[in-house]
N, C-alpha and C positions, 0 to 999 in steps of 0.2 A: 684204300689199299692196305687197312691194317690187318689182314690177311697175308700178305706177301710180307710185311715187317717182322710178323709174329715167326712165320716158319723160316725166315731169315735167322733167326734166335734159336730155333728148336733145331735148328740144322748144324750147329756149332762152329756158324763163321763168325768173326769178332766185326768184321768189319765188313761194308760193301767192296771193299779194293779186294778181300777176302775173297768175295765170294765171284770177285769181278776173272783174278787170277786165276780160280780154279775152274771155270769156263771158258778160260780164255776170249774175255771178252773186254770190248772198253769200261773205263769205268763211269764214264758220264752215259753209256748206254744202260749201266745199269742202275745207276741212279734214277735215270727215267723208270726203269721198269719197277722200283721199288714207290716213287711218287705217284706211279700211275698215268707216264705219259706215256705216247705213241712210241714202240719200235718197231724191230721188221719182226714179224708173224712168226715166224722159223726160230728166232731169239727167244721171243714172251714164250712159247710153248715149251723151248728148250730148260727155260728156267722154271716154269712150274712143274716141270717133269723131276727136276731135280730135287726140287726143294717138296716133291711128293703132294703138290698141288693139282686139283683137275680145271686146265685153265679155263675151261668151258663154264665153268661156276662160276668167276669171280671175274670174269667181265660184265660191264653192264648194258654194252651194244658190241654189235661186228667191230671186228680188227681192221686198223685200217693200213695196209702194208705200205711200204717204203715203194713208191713207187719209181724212186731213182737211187738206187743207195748208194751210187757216186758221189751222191750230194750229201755232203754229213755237215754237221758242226756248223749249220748259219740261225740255230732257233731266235740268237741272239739280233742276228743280224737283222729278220724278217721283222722281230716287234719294233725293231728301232725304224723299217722303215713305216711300219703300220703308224708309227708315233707322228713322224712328220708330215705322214697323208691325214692324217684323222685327226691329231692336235692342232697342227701350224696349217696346216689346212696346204700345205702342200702339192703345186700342181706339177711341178718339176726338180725330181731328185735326179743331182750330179755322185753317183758313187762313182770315187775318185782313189786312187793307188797304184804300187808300183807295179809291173807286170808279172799276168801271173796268179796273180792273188786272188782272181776268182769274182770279178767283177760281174762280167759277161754272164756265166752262169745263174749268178746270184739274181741278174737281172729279169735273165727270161724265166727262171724257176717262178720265180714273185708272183711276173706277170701272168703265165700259165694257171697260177694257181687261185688266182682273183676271180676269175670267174667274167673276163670283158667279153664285150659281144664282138670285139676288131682288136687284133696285137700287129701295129707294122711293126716294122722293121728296119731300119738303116744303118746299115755297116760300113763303115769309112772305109775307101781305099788305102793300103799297107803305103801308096806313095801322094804327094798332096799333090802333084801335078794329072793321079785320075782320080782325084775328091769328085763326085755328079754334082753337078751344081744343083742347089738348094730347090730352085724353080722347076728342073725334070724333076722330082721328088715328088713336089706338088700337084704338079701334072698330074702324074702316076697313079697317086692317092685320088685324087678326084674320078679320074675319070676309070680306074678298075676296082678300087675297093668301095666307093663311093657312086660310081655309076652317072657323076656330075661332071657336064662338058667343064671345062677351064679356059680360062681367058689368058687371052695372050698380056695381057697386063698383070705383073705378079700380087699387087695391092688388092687387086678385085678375086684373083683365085684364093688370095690368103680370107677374103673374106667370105667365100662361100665353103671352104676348108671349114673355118670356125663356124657358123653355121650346121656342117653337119654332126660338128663336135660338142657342140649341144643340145642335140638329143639322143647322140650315140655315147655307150659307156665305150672309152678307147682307150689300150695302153698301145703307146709309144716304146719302144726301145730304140736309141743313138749309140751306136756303139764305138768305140772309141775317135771320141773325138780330138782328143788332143793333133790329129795328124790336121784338123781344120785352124786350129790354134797357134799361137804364137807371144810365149807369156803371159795365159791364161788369156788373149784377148783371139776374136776370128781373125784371120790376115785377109788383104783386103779384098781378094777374089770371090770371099766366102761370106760376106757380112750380111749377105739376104739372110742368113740365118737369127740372126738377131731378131729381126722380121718375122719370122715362121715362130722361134722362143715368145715371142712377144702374143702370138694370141695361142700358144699351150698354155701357158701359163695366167689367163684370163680367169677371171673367175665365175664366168657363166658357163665356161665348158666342163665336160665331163669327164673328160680325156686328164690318165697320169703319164708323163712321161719321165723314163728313166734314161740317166745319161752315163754311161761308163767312160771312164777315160783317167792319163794316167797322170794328168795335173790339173788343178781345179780351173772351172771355166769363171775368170771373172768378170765380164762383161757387165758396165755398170748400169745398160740398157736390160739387164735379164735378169727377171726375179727368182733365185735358184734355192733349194736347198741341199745343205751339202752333208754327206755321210761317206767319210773317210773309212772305207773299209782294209781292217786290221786280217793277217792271214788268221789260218784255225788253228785252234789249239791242239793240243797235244793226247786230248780225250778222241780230236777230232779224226787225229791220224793216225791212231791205233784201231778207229774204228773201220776207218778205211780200208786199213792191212787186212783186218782181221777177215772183213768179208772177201778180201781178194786171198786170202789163206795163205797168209804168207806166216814163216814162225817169228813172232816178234818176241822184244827184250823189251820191256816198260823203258831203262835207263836209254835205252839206244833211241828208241824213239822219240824221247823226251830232248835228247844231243839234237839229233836230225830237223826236231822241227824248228828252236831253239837259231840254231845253226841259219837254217833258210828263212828266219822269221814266220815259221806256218805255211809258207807260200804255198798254193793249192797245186800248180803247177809242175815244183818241183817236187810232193807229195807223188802226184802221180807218175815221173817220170822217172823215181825211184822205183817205185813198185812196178813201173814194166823190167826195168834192168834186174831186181832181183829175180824177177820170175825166171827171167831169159838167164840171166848169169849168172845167179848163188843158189838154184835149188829151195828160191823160198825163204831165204836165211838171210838177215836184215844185219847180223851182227858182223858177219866177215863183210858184208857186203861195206858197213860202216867204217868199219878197219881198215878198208883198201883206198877208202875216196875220201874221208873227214881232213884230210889234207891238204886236199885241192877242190875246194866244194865246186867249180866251177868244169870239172873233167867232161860231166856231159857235153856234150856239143850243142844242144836242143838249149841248156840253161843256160850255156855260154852266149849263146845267140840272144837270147831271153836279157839279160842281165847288159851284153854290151849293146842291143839297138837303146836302152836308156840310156846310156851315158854318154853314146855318138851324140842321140838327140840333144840332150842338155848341152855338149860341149860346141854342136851346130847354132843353136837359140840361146845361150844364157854365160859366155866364157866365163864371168865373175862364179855364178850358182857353180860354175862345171869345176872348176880351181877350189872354190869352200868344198865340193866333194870330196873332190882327192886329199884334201889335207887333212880331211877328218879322217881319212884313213889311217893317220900316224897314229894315234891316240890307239891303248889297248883295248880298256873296256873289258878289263879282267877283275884285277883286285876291286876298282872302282868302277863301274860299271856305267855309266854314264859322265856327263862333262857339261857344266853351266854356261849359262848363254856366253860369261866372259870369254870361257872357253874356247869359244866359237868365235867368236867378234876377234879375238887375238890371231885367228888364220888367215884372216883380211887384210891382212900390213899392204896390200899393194892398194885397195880403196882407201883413200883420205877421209871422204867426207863420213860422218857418224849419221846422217841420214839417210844414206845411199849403202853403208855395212848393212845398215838393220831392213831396209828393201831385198837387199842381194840372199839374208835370212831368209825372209818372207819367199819370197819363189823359189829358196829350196825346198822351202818345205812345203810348199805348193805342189813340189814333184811327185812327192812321197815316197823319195828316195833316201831320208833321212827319218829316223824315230824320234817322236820329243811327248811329251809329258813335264807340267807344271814347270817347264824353264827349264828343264832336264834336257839333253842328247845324247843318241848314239846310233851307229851302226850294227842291222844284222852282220853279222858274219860275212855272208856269202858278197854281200855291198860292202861290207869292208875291205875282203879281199882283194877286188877288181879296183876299188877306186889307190890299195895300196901299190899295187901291181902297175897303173897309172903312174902315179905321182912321182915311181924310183925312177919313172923314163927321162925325168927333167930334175938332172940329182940337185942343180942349184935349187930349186922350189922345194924339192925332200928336204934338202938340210936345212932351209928357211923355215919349213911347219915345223920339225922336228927342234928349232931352237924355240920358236916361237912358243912350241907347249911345255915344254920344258920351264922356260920362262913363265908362264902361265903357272904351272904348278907351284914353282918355286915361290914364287911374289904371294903366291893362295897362303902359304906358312910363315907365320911372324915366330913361332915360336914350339916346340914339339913337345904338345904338352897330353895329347890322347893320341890312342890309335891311328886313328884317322889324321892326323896331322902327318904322321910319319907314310900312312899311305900316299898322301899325297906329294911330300918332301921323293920319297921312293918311285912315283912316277916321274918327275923331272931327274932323278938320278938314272931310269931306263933309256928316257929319251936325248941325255945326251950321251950315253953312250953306246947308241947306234948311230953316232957321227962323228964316235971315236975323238970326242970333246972331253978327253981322260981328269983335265984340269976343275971343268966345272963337276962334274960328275965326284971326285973326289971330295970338292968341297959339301957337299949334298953328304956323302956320308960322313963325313966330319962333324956334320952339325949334330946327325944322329946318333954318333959315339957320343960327343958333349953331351945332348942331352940325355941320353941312357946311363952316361956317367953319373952326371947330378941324382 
């Protein structure tokens, strides 16, 4: 495509953002169209029109259009799952995260796009008391998609199941499982599954199956692999706008996604309310709601059936939520494992803190990277909004990180020491703990003295 680099140049944009702006287009959209990948038809034409290109010449086969442009911003996502099928030889991938985030989608786009000769289907009931139990499943498959009677014995259907699963190419999709779950494990009504995981995951069959759900399945009977999928990014959601022709603000966009972590979900239930209520205008729209990220109804529902769940299955994981809410996540922007382990004060034991870790983050309702934490936004809110219900437990995290910070400085010798000295100076004085708070800026006069 060093045709489209060159009249990039001749056209006197300095930059792709340049030329991204002035067509109002995303900029990872245009990135692609400068590398020479896939966009939508309408776009490649627009911009060889501009840049005084005949797009007809400088392809080197047909265009292949977007045949869902709802679906933006997963190219990432797709090769990471190609990796796990084609590398590790992967016969069952768990994409797992909070809701929302675009699982489901991710799932069947995949599958569609693979090219199987059978894609079932399973979607968990919203309530676990009408979960189908595993064996009608089986039934079902055999005897309408496969045209094979079944036996009233589930050991013998499962084995004429697998059988036809190797010589047919088959995806699976399980969709949210977690409602069959219980601390990553099945509960006990549901554990024929295990059973049925057990010859997907064979390696004489043909068949991929992919599992959505919103905490990882750990069953130490099921060989799984896992891909924690992250919301889109911020290229992802301006492209989104752009086709639904909304007027956006780069900066606004960049707050909004930031804000909901990417969620795919809340991306699009933005973009219905602007259409309906700002005229298309993303920035007033931003203005009226960055306040209370939670004002939809649709997200509010979205956001509290996690945290009912968690606080139904896991009290410890559900208590480390809310208290991570105290923590700002401003000046410093995440918070070390100690950090996290100091919200614990009601678990004694040190092996049982660092489990209670482990299945929050199982939820994927908490961010981490390299020993790092923090809260999007929109989870920070709800779990703060929680936590002031039970003000003795508020002003217990809020001492607790405070102390945490405090103990972090021996001495305020850069920057960052006084950042952190200035976090336990904030949080004890939202518990109007004036004494300790004072002392914290005392230390910072002395040292700025010296």
């Amino acid at each position: 495509m060093q045709k489209v680099k060159d009249a990039l140049k001749r056209s006197g944009f300095r930059s792709q953002l340049a030329f991204a702006t002035e067509m109002g287009a995303a900029r990872d959209t245009v990135r692609k169209f400068v590398n020479g990948k896939n966009i939508d038809r309408n776009n490649f034409i627009d911009f060889c029109e501009k840049l005084g290109l005949d797009w007809q010449r400088i392809v080197d086969k047909p265009l292949e259009t977007n045949t869902d442009p709802n679906f933006v911003g997963r190219e990432n996502a797709i090769a990471t799952l190609d990796h796990l099928i084609n590398k590790k030889k992967g016969k069952i991938i768990n994409i797992y995260g909070m809701g929302g985030v675009g699982k489901t989608a991710l799932a069947k786009q995949y599958l569609k796009a693979k090219g199987f000769d059978l894609v079932l289907e399973v979607f968990m009931a919203t309530r676990t008391e009408d979960i189908t139990p595993v064996t009608f499943i089986v039934e079902e498959w055999l005897k309408n998609d496969f045209t094979v009677e079944p036996s009233q014995d589930f050991g013998i259907s499962l084995k004429r199941l697998k059988e036809q699963l190797k010589t047919r190419k088959v995806g699976l999709l399980i969709d949210n499982l977690e409602m069959a779950l219980e601390g990553g494990k099945f509960i006990e009504d549901h554990h024929q599954y295990v059973d049925l995981f057990k010859v997907l995951a064979d390696a004489d069959v043909q068949s991929l199956t992919l599992i959505t759900s919103r905490e990882r399945l750990t069953e130490s009977g099921v060989e799984v692999e896992y891909y924690p999928l992250e919301g889109l990014d911020k290229d992802a959601w301006n492209e989104y706008f752009i086709y639904h022709q909304l007027i956006i603000d780069s900066s606004t966009v960049t707050a909004m996604c930031n804000a909901y972590g990417g969620n795919a979900k809340a991306m699009t239930l933005i973009c219905s309310q602007v259409n309906l209520d700002y005229s298309k205008g993303i920035k007033q729209y931003w203005q009226d709601h960055k306040i209370d990220l939670l004002a939809n109804p649709t997200l509010k529902h979205l956001v509290n059936s996690q945290f009912d769940r968690l606080e139904k299955h896991d009290t410890d994981a559900y208590n480390l939520l809310l208290r991570l809410g105290c923590y700002r996540y401003q000046d410093i922007s995440s918070v070390p494992f100690d950090g996290v382990k100091c919200l614990l004060f009601d678990v004694v034991e040190t092996n049982e803190q660092l489990r209670v870790i482990e299945r929050l983050k199982n939820r994927a309702l908490v961010e981490h990277k390299n020993g790092e934490y923090w809260l999007h936004s929109v989870i920070k809110q709800e779990a703060l909004t929680r936590l002031k219900r039970s003000p003795d437990d508020y002003k217990k995290a809020q001492e607790a990180a405070a102390e945490y910070w405090k103990n972090s400085v021996e001495t305020v010798a850069t920057i960052d020491d006084a950042l952190k000295a200035l976090e336990a100076y904030y949080h004890y004085l939202l518990i109007n703990d004036f004494e300790n708070a004072g002392s914290v800026l005392d230390l910072l006069q002395k040292c700025f003295m010296v």
